[in-house]
C-alpha positions as CSV (number, residue, x, y, z in Angstrom):
1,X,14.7,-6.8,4.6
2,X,13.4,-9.3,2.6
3,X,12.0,-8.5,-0.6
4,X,9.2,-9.9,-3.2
5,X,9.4,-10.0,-7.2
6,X,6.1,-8.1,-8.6
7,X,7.0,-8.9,-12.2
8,X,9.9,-9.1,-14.3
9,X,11.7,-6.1,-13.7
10,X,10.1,-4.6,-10.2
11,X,11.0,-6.1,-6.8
12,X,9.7,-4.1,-3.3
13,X,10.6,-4.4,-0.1
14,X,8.2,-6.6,2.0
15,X,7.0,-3.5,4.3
16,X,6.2,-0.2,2.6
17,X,6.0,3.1,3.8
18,X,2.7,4.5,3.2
19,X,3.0,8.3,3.1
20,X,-1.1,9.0,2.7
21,X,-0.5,11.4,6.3
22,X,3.4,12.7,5.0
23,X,1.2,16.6,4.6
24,X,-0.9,16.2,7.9
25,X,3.0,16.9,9.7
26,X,3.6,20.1,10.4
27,X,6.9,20.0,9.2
28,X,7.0,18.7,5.1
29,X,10.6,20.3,4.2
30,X,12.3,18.7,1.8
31,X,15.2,17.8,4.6
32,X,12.5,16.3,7.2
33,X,11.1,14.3,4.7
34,X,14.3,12.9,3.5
35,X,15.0,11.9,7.5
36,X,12.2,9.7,6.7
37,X,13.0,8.2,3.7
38,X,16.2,7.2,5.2
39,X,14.9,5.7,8.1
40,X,13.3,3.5,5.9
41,X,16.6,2.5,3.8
42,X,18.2,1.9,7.0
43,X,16.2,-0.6,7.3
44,X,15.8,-1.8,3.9
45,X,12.4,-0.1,3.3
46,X,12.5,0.7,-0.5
47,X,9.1,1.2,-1.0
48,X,7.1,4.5,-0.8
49,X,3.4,4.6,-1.0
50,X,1.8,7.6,-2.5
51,X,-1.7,7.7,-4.3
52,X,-2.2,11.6,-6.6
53,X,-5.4,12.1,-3.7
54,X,-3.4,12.2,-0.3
55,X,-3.1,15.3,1.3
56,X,-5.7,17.1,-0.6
57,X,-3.3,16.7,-3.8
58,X,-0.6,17.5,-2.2
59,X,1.2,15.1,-1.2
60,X,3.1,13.5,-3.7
61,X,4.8,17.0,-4.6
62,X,6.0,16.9,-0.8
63,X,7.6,13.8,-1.9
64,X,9.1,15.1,-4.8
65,X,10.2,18.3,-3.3
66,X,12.6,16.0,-1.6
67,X,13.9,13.6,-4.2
68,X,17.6,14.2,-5.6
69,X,18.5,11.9,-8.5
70,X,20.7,9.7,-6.3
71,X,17.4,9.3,-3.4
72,X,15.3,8.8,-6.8
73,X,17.2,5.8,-7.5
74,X,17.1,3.9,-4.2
75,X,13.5,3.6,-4.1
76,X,10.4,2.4,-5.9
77,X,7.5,4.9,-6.1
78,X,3.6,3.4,-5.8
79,X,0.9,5.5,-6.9
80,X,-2.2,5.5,-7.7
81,X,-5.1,7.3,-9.5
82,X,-9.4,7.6,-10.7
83,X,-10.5,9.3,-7.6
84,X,-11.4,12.6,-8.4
85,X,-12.7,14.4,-5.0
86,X,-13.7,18.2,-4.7
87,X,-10.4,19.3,-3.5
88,X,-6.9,20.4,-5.1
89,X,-7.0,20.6,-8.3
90,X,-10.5,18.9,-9.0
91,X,-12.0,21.9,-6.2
92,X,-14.6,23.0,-8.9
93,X,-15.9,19.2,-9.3
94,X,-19.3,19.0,-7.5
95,X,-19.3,15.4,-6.6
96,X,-16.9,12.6,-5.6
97,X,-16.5,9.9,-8.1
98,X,-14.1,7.9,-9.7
99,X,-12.8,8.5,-13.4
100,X,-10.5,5.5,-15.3
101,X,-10.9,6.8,-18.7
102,X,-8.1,7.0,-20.6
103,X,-7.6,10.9,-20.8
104,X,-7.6,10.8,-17.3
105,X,-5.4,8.1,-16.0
106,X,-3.0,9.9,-18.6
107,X,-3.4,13.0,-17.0
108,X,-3.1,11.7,-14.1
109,X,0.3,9.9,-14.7
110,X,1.4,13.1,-16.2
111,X,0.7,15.0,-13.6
112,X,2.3,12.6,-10.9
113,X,5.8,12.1,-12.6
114,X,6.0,15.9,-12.5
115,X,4.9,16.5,-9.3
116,X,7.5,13.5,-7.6
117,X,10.1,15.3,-10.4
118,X,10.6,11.9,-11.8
119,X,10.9,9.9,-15.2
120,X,9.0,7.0,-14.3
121,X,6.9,5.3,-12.0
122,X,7.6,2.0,-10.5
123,X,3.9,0.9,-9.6
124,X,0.5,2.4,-10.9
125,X,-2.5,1.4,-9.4
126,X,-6.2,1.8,-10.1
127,X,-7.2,3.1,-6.7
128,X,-10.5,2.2,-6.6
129,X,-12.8,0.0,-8.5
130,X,-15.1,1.8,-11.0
131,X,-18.6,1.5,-11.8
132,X,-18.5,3.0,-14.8
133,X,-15.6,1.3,-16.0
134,X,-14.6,0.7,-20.0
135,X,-12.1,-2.2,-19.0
136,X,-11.2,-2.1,-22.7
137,X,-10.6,1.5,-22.7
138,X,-8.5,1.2,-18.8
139,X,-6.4,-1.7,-20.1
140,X,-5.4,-0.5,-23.1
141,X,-4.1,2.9,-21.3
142,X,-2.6,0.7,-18.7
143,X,-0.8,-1.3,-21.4
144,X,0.2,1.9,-23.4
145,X,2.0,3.3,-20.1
146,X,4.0,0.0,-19.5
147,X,5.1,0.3,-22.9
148,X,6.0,3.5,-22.7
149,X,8.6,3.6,-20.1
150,X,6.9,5.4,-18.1
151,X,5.2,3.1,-15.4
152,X,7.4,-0.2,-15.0
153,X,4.4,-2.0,-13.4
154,X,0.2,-1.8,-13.0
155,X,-2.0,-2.9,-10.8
156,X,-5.1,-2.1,-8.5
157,X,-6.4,-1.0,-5.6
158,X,-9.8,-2.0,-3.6
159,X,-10.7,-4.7,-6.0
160,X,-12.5,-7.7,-6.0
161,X,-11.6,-10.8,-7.7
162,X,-14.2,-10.2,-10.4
163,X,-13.5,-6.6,-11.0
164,X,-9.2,-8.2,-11.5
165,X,-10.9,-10.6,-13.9
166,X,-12.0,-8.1,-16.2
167,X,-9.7,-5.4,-16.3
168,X,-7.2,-7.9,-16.9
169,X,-9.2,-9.5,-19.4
170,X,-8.8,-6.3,-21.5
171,X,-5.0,-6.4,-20.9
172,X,-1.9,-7.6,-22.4
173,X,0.0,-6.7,-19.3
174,X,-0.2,-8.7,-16.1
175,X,-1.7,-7.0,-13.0
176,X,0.9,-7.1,-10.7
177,X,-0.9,-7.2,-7.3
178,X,-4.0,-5.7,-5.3
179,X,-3.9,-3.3,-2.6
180,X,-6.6,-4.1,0.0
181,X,-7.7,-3.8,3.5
182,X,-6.9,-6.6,5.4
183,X,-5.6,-6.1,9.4
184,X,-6.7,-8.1,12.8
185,X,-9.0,-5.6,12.7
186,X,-10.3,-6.9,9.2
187,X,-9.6,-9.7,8.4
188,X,-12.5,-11.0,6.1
189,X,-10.1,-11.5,2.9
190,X,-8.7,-14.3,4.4
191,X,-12.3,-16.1,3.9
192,X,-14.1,-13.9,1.7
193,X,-12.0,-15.5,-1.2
194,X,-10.3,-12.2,-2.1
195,X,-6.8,-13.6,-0.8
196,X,-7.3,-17.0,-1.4
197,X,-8.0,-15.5,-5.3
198,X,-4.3,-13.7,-5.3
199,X,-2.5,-16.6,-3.8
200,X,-3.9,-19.3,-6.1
201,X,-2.6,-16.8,-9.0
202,X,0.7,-16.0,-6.9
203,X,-0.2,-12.9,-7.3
204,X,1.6,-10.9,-3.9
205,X,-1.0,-8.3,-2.2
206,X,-0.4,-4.9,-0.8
207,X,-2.4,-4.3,3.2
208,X,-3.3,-1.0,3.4
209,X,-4.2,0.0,6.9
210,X,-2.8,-2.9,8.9
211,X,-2.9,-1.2,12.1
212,X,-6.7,-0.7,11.4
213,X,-5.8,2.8,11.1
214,X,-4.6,3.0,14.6
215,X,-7.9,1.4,16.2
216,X,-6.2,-1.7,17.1
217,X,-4.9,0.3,20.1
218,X,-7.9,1.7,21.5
219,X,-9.2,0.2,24.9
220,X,-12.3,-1.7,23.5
221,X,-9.6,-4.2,22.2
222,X,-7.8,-4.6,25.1
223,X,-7.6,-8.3,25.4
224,X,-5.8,-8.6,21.4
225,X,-3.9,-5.6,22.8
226,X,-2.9,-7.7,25.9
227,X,-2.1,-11.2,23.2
228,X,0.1,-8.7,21.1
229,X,1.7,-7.2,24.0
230,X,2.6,-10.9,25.4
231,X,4.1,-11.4,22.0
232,X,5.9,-8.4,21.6
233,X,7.5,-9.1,24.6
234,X,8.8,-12.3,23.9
235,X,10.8,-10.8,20.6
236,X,11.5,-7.4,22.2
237,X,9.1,-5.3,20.2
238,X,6.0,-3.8,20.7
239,X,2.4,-4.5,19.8
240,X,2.4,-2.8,16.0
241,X,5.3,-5.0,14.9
242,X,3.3,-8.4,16.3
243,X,0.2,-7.0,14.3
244,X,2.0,-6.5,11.3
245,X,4.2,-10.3,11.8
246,X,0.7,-11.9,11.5
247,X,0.3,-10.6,8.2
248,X,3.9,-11.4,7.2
249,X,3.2,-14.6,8.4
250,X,0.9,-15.9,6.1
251,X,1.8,-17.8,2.9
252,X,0.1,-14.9,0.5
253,X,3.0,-12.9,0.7
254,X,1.4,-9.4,1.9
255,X,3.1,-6.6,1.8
256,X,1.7,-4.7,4.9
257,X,2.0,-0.8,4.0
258,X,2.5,2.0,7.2
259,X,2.1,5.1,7.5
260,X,3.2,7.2,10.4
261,X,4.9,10.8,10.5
262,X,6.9,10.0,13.4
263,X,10.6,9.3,13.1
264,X,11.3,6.7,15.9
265,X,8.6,4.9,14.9
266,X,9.6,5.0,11.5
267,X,12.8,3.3,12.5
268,X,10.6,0.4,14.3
269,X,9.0,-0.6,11.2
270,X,11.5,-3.2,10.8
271,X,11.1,-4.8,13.7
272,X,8.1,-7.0,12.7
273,X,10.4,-9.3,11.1
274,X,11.9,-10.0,14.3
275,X,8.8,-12.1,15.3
276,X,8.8,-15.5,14.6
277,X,5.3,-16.2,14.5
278,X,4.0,-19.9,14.5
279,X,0.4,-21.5,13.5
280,X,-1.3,-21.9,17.3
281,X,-0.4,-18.2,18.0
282,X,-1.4,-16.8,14.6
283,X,-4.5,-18.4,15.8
284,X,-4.5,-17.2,19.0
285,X,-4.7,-13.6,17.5
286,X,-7.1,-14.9,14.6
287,X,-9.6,-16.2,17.5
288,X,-9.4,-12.8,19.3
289,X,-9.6,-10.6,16.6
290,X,-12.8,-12.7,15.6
291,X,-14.3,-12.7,19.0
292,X,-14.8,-16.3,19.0
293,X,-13.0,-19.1,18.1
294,X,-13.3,-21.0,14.9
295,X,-15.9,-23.5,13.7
């Protein structure tokens, strides 16, 4: 599995294993979940997506329900906080909104290396960008976790090139990549200017939802289902790892993130970088995903 350098002292693996769904399975023991994390290794998946708001809470203490010492240390741990959401431990909250204040993105960090039983986390992010925002107040807290030990790396989620510029203008660390949307099924980043903003900076981005949440698969996009399928075919794999290769194919360097609580699929994750994708047939998807074909 090949792997990309965030900073100075954090690599990931290229795919990641988004565990946003790991408490909608009916099974979360410790031992099921750790099937899972080792279906990733087996394939070189290192990387485990968590954010403090999936699974009502809950679910980064089904991760660390799981973690011994020795799995600790074979993985790097994403999280991410500022979404507070009238559920878990925010119930009594009356409204949805997003907090980056410094009290609480401490709280938060405190709360999450308890609840994964860990000393550290490898990559904080900013979930979602912040209207209310004191980018001196966010950076500094950033900064003072990096310092700390306590988070190795920082970056952010859902943010536009203007909202990076000024949280980073606040900050002595560097941002060390953006998590976005970006899929077949959405692939305005590659001409809105929000990747074309990373990969001037080399700067790697996170996809989140590059299956487009499982809607690729539905029959109203049955001929890109058909193109993938043809694909798939020719590398012996099936239509998700052709979807995620035309991500991994472009010179950004995404790192797709997936999510699925299903163990032989877990083990298929790999497979996407069995494809061999060239230009005309990235564009072949491109021009099907768009619905027409380019100017």
């Amino acid at each position: 599995m090949q792997r990309i350098r965030l900073n100075d002292t954090l690599e990931m693996s290229r795919l990641v294993y988004g565990m946003w769904r790991i408490g909608d399975d009916e099974n979360t023991s410790p031992e099921h979940v750790r099937a899972k994390i080792d279906a990733c290794l087996d394939q070189g998946i290192t990387t485990m997506d968590q954010a403090d708001i999936y699974g009502g809470y809950e679910a980064e203490e089904i991760l660390g329900n799981a973690l011994t010492p020795a799995l600790r240390d074979k993985i790097e741990i994403v999280t991410k906080c500022d979404i507070v959401a009238p559920a878990g431990r925010y119930a009594d909250r009356r409204v949805k909104y997003y907090d980056t204040s410094r009290a609480h993105i401490d709280a938060s960090v405190e709360h999450s290396l308890r609840l994964m039983k860990t000393d550290r986390i490898d990559l904080l992010l900013i979930h979602r960008p912040d209207p209310m925002m004191d980018h001196h107040e966010t950076g500094a807290a950033l900064d003072a976790l990096v310092q700390s030990g306590k988070v190795r790396a920082v970056g952010v989620s859902n943010f536009r090139p203007h909202d990076w510029e000024l949280l980073q203008s606040a900050m002595k660390t560097r941002l060390a990549t953006n998590q976005i949307e970006v899929s077949l099924l959405h692939p305005a980043p590659f001409t809105n200017g929000d990747v074309a903003f990373h990969q001037k900076n080399a700067q790697p981005i996170m996809a989140w939802s590059p299956l487009g949440g499982g809607a690729l698969f539905e029959d109203r996009h049955a001929g890109l289902r058909t193109k993938l399928s043809q694909i798939g075919a020719e590398f012996g794999v099936d239509e998700a790892a052709v979807a995620v290769a035309w991500l991994l194919a472009h010179p950004a360097r995404i790192l797709p993130v997936l999510g699925t609580n299903t163990l032989d699929r877990i083990a298929r994750i790999g497979d996407a970088e069995r494809v061999n994708m060239d230009r005309e047939t990235w564009f072949d998807l491109y021009t099907e995903a768009l619905g027409h074909e380019v100017p």
